[in-house]
C-alpha distance (Angstrom), angle and dihedral (degrees) to the residues before:
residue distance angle dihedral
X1 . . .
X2 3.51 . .
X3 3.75 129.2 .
X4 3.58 129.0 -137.2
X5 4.18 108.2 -127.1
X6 3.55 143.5 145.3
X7 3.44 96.3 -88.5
X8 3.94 111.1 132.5
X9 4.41 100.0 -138.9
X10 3.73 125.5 -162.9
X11 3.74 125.6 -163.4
X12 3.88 142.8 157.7
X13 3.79 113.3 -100.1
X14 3.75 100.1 -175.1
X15 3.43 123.8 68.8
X16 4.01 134.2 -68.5
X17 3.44 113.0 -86.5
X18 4.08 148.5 -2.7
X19 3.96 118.5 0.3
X20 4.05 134.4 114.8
X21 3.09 101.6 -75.3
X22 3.82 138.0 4.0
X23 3.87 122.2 -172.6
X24 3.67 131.0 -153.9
X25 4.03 128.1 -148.6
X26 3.44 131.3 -138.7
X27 4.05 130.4 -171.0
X28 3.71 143.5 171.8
X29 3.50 139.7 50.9
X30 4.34 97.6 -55.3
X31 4.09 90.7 51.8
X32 3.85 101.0 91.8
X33 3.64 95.6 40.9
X34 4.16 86.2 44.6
X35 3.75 96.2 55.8
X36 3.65 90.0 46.1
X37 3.72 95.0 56.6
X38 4.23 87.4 46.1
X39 3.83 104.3 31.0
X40 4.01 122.8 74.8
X41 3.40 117.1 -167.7
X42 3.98 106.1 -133.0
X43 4.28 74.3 -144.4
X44 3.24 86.4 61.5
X45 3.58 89.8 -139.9
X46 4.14 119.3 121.6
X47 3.57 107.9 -92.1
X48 4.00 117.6 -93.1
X49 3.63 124.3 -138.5
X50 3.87 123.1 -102.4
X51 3.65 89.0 6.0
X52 3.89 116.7 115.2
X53 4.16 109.6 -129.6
X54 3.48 141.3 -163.3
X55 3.55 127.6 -142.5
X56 4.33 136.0 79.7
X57 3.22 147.2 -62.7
X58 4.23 115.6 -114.4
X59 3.40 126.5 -164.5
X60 3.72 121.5 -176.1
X61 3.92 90.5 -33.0
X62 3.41 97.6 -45.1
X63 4.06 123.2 106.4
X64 3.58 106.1 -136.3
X65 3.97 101.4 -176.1
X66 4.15 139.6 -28.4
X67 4.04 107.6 -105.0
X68 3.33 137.1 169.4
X69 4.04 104.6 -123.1
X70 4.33 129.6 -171.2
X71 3.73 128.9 -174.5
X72 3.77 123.0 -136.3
X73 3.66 114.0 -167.8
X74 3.88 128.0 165.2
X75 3.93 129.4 46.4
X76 3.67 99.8 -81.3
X77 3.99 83.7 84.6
X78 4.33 125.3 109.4
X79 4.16 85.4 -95.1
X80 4.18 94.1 31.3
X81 3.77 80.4 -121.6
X82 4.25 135.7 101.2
X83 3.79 107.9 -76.3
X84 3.89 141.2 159.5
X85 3.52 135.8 -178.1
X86 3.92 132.0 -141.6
X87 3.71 117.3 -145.2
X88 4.05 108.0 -149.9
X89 3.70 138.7 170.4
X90 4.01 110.4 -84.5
X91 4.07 94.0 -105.7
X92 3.74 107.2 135.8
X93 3.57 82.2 -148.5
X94 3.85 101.8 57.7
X95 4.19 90.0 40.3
X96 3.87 84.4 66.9
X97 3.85 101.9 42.6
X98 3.65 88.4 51.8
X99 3.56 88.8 40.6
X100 4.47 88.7 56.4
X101 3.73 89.1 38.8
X102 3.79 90.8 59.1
X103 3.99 86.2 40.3
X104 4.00 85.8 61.5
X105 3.57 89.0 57.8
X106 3.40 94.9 55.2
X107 3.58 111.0 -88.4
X108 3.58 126.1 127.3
X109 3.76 135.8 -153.8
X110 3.23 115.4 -91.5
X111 4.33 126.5 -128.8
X112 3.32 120.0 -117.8
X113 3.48 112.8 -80.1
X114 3.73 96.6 13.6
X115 4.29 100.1 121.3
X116 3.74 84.6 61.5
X117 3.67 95.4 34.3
X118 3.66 85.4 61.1
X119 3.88 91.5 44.6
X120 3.76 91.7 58.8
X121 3.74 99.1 42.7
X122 3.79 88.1 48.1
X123 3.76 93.0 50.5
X124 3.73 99.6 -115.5
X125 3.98 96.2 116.2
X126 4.62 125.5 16.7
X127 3.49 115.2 -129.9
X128 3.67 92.8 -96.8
X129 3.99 88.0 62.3
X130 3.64 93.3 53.4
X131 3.44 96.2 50.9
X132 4.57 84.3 46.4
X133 3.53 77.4 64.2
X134 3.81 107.3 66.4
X135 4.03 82.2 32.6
X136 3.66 82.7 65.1
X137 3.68 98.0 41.8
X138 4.00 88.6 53.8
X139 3.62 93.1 32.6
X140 4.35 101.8 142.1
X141 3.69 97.9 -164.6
X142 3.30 152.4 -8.0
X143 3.72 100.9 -70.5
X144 4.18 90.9 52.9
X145 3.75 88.3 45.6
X146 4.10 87.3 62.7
X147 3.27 91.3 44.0
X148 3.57 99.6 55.5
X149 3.70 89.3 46.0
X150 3.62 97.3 57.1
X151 3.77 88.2 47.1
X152 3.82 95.8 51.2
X153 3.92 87.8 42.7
X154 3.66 80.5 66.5
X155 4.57 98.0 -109.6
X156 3.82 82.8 144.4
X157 3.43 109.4 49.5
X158 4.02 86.7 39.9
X159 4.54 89.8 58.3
X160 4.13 88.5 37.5
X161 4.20 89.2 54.2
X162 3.84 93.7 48.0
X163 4.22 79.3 52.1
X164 3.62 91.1 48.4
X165 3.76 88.7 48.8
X166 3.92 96.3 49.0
X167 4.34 85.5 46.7
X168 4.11 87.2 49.7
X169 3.84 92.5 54.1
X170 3.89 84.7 45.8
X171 4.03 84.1 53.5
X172 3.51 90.7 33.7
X173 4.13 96.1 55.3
X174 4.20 88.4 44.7
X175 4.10 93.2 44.5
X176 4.08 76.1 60.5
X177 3.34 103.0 54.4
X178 4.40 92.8 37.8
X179 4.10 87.0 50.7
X180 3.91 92.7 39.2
X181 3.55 110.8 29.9
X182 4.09 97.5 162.1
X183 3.83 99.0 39.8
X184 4.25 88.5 48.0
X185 4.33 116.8 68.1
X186 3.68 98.4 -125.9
X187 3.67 100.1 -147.2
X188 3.77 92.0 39.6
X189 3.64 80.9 63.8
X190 3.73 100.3 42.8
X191 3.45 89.9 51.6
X192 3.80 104.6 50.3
X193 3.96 84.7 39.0
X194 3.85 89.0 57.2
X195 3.60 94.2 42.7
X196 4.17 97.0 51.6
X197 4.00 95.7 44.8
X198 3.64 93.0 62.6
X199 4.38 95.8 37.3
X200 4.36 71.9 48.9
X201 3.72 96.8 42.6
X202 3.97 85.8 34.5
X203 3.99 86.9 57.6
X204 3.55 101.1 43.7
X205 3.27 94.8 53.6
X206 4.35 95.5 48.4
X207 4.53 81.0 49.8
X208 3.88 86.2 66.1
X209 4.10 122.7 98.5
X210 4.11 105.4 147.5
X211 3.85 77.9 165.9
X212 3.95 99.1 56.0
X213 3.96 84.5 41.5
X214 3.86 85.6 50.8
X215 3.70 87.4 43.9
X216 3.82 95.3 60.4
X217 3.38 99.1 48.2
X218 3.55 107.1 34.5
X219 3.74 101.9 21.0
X220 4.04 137.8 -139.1
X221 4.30 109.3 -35.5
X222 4.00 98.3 -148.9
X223 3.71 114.2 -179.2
X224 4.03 119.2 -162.8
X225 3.78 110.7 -146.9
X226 3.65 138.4 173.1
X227 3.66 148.1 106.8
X228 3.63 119.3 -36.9
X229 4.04 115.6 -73.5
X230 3.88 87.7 10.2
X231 3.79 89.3 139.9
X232 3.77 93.9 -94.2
X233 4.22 97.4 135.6
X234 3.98 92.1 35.2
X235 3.60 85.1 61.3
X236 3.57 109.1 40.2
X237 3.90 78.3 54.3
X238 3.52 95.5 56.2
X239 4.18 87.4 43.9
X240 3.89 90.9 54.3
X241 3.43 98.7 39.3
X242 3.90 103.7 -130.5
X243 3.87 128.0 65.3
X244 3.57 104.1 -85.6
X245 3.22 107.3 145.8
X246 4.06 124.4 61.0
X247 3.87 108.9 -115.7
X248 3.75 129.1 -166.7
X249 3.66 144.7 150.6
X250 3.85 88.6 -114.2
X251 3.78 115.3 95.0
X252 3.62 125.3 -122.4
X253 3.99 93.6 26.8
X254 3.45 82.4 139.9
X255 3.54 113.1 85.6
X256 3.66 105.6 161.1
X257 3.78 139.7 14.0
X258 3.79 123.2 -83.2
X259 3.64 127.8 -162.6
X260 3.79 126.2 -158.0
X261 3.56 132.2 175.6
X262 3.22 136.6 -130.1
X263 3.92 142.4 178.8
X264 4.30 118.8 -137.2
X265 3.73 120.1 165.3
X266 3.52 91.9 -22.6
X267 3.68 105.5 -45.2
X268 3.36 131.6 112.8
X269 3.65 108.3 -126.1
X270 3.92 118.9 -162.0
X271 3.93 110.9 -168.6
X272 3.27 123.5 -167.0
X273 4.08 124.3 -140.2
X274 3.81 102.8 -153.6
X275 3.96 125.0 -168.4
X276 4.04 118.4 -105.6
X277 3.63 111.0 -66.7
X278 4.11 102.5 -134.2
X279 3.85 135.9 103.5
X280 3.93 114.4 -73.2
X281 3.51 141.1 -172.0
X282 3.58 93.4 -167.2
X283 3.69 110.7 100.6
X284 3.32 94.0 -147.4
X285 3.50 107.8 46.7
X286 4.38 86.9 42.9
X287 3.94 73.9 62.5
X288 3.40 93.2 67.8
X289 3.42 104.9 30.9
X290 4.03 78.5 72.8
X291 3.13 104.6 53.8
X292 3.91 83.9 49.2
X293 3.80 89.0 60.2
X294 3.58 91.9 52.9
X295 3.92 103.9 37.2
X296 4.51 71.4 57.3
X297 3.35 92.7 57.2
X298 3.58 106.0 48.5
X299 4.18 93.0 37.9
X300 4.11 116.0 119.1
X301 3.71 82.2 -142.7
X302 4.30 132.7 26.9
X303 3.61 116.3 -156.7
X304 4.02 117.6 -168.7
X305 3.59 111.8 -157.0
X306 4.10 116.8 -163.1
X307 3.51 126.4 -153.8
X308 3.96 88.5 -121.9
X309 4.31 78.9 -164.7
X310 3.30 94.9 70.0
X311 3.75 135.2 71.2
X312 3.96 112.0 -117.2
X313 3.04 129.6 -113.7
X314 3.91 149.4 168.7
X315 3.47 98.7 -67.6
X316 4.47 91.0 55.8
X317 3.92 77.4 53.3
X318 3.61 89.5 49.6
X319 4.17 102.4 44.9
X320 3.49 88.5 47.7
X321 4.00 97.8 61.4
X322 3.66 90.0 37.5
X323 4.17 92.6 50.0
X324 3.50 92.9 33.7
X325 3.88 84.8 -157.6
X326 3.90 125.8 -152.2
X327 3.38 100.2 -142.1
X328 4.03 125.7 11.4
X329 4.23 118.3 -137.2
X330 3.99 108.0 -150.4
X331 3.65 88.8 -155.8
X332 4.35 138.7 -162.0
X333 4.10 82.0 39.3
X334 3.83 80.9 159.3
X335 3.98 91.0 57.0
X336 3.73 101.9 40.1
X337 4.31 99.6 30.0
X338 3.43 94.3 -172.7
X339 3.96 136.3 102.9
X340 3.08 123.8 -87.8
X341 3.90 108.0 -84.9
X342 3.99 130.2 -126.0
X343 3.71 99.1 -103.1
X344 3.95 87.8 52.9
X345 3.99 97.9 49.7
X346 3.90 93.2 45.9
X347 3.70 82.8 59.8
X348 3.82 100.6 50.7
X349 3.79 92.8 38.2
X350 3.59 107.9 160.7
X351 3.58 98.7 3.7
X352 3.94 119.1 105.5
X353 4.04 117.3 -110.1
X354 3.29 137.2 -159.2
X355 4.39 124.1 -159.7
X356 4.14 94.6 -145.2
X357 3.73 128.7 169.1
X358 4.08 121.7 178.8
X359 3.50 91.6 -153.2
X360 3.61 106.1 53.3
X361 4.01 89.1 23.5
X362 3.61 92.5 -122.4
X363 3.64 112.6 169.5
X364 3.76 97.8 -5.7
X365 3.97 91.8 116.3
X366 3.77 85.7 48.4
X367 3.54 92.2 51.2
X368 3.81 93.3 48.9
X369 3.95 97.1 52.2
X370 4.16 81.2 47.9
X371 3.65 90.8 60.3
X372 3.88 90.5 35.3
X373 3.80 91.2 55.4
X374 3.70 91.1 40.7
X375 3.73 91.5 56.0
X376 3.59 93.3 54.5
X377 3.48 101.3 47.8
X378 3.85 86.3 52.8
X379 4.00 87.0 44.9
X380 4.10 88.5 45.3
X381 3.60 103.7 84.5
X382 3.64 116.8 98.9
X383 4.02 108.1 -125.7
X384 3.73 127.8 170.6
X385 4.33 85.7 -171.6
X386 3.35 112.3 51.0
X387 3.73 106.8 134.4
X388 3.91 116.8 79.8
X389 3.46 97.0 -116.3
X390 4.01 88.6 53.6
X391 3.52 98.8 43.5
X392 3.83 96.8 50.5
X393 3.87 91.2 53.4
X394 3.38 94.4 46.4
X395 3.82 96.0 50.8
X396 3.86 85.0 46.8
X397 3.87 84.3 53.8
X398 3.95 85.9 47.5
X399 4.07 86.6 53.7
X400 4.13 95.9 49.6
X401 3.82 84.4 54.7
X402 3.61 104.3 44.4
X403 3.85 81.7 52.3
X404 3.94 91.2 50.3
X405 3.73 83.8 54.9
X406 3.89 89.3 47.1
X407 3.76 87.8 46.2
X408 3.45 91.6 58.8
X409 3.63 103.1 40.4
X410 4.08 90.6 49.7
X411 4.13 77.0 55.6
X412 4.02 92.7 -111.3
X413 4.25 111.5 177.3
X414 3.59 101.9 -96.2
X415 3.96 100.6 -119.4
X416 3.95 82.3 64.4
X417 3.56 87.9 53.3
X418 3.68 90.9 55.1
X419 3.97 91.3 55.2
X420 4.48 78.9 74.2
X421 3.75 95.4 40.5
X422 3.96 90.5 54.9
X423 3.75 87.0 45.1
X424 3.68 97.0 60.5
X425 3.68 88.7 41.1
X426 3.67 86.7 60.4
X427 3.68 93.8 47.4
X428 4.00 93.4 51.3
X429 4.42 86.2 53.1
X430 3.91 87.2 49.0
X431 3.79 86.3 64.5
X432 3.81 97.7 61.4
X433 3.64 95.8 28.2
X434 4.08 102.7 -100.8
X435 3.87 94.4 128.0
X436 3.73 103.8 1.5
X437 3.72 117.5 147.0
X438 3.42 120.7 -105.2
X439 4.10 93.1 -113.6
X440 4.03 85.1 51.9
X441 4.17 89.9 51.8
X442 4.41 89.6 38.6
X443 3.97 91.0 50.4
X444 3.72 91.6 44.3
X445 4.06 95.5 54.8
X446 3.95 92.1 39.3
X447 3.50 90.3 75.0
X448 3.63 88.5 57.5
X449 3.82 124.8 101.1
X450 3.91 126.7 -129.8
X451 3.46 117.2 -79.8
X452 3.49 100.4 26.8
């Protein structure tokens, strides 16, 4: 766990290695008077707070590079402490002997995670923002970017206090009844207490999407299946853009899955190429007709593509119960030109289908607003918890008050049934940082990088 001191820490916030520019951070109490005693103004003038200079860094006589150098004093900084940044040119090299000449003036380097660190403990940012800020760091599209914003802009921590403040009225209305037990109607209170925890436990519960969270970050998992030379590789070819995937008239060429990304209205989508889906012999190939079935079974979306060449027959019947596929792909339109026949659309039934071919690009537009559309009905749903973390303490919140409720209904004293109420209160503050236990805050700020 790390501890908030007085030590002044230094670090690279830029990344590792060669580029234009790289720039180096400084905070706590030492880092004004540091970058005094290393930075000359090619003015000559002191340096000025808040206003970006150019000039060099000296050390013991020596010029070690030209930079570009600001002082940040005050609280109204990213830590709420004194910082300053130095603005050097991109050598690995020259990052780290500014980085030891700082160090000799008593700076440290900092941990990972420790500027934010020391933004939360000083108040400047929740625990929800710092998290908003690796989001945004990771962020793969547009739709994660946004996210991420309205995270860091502090939309979270705004819907979980107006759920803290409906939980403290619920505390607030027992605390009554405990402290004044002959001027409050018992069972009046029992019974608007019961009532509230599960419309509360009811709500929390409805403000949880770990998939839309997953969504944002990670994107949409689609996983092409079918028979073998179905058209699965010639399309996620066509989907990506670039010939990724080995196509040939042979069945089976593919052995093994391949996953490609690609971005569509701001997602990231991740399709999957999966091996032939038939019964083999081949060791090899039965290999990846495995990891097919499972790359299936964890996908966001399964697409069926059917040979729309070839005559079905028991087995299409069987692949689609066993894939139970989203969306079917009715594919080599360009070789067969025809409609879809009977026998085909009393197999789909209800399921939604799509006549695609790569080569004539058939469909593929159709297919992209699909998986558009899909996206943002999956991205619809209005959730203040979508991050893992979030969601699991709010559905433990959800648990302390469905056992309020079951508290009172099992006629439990009511000061007991304040033990749960407290509980999920708890819970809700872990979420934002308020009471969160030290492991919660250390695993949190490990997954930061240096610098930041």
């Amino acid at each position: 766990m790390m501890k908030l001191n007085q030590d002044t820490i230094a670090a690279q916030s830029t990344v590792s290695g060669e580029g234009g520019i790289a720039i180096i951070r400084i905070s706590g109490p030492e880092s004004i008077g540091i970058i005094r005693k290393v930075f000359r103004s090619a003015s000559g003038r002191e340096p000025e707070p808040r206003h970006l200079q150019y000039g060099h860094v000296v050390w013991q006589g020596e010029v070690i590079d030209e930079v570009m150098a600001v002082l940040l004093p005050g609280r109204h900084t990213y830590t709420a402490e004194d910082m300053a940044e130095i603005q050097c040119h991109g050598s690995q090299f020259i990052v780290n002997r500014i980085l030891s000449v700082l160090m000799e003036c008593g700076a440290r380097l900092a941990e990972p995670g420790e500027f934010s660190y020391r933004a939360f403990v000083n108040g400047r940012i929740d625990l929800t923002q710092a998290e908003a800020v690796m989001r945004l760091i990771h962020s793969s599209g547009e739709r994660s970017r946004r996210s991420a914003m309205r995270q860091m802009d502090g939309a979270v921590s705004r819907e979980i206090r107006k759920i803290q403040a409906d939980l403290a009225d619920l505390s607030a209305g027992l605390a009554a009844y405990i402290d004044f037990p002959d001027e409050v109607d018992e069972a009046e209170t029992a019974d608007n207490l019961h009532r509230k925890c599960l419309e509360m436990a009811d709500r929390l519960e409805r403000e949880c999407s770990e998939k839309k969270g997953r969504i944002e970050d990670e994107g949409i998992y689609v996983a092409l299946c079918g028979k073998p030379n179905a058209g699965k590789s010639s399309l996620l070819n066509k989907l990506v853009g670039q010939e990724r995937a080995i196509v040939t008239e042979i069945p089976g060429t593919t052995r093994d899955i391949l996953r490609e990304s690609v971005m569509m209205n701001g997602i990231r989508f991740t399709l999957t190429d999966t091996a032939g889906l038939r019964e083999t012999d081949n060791p090899v190939e039965k290999i990846g007709v495995e990891r097919a079935r499972e790359a299936i079974d964890t996908a966001d979306v399964r697409m069926l593509l059917i040979d729309s060449s070839e005559m079905p027959d028991d087995s299409v019947r069987k692949m689609i119960e066993e894939t139970r596929p989203d969306l079917i792909l009715i594919s080599k339109e360009d070789i067969s030109r025809e409609e879809p026949s009977r026998e085909i659309l009393q197999m789909i039934g209800q399921i939604p289908f799509i006549q695609i071919s790569a080569y004539s690009d058939t469909g593929v537009e159709a297919l992209k607003k699909w998986l558009c559309d899909r996206a943002d009905m999956d991205l619809s749903k209005e959730a203040v918890f979508s991050q893992t973390r979030h969601v699991e303490a709010a559905k433990r919140a959800a648990s302390h008050l469905r056992a309020c409720a079951g508290s009172i209904e099992n006629e439990m004293p009511l000061d007991l049934v304040n033990i749960d109420l407290m509980a999920a209160m708890e819970e809700i503050g872990q979420v934002t940082g308020e009471n969160a236990a030290e492991t919660v805050i250390d695993r949190v700020f490990s997954q930061f990088c240096v610098g930041k």
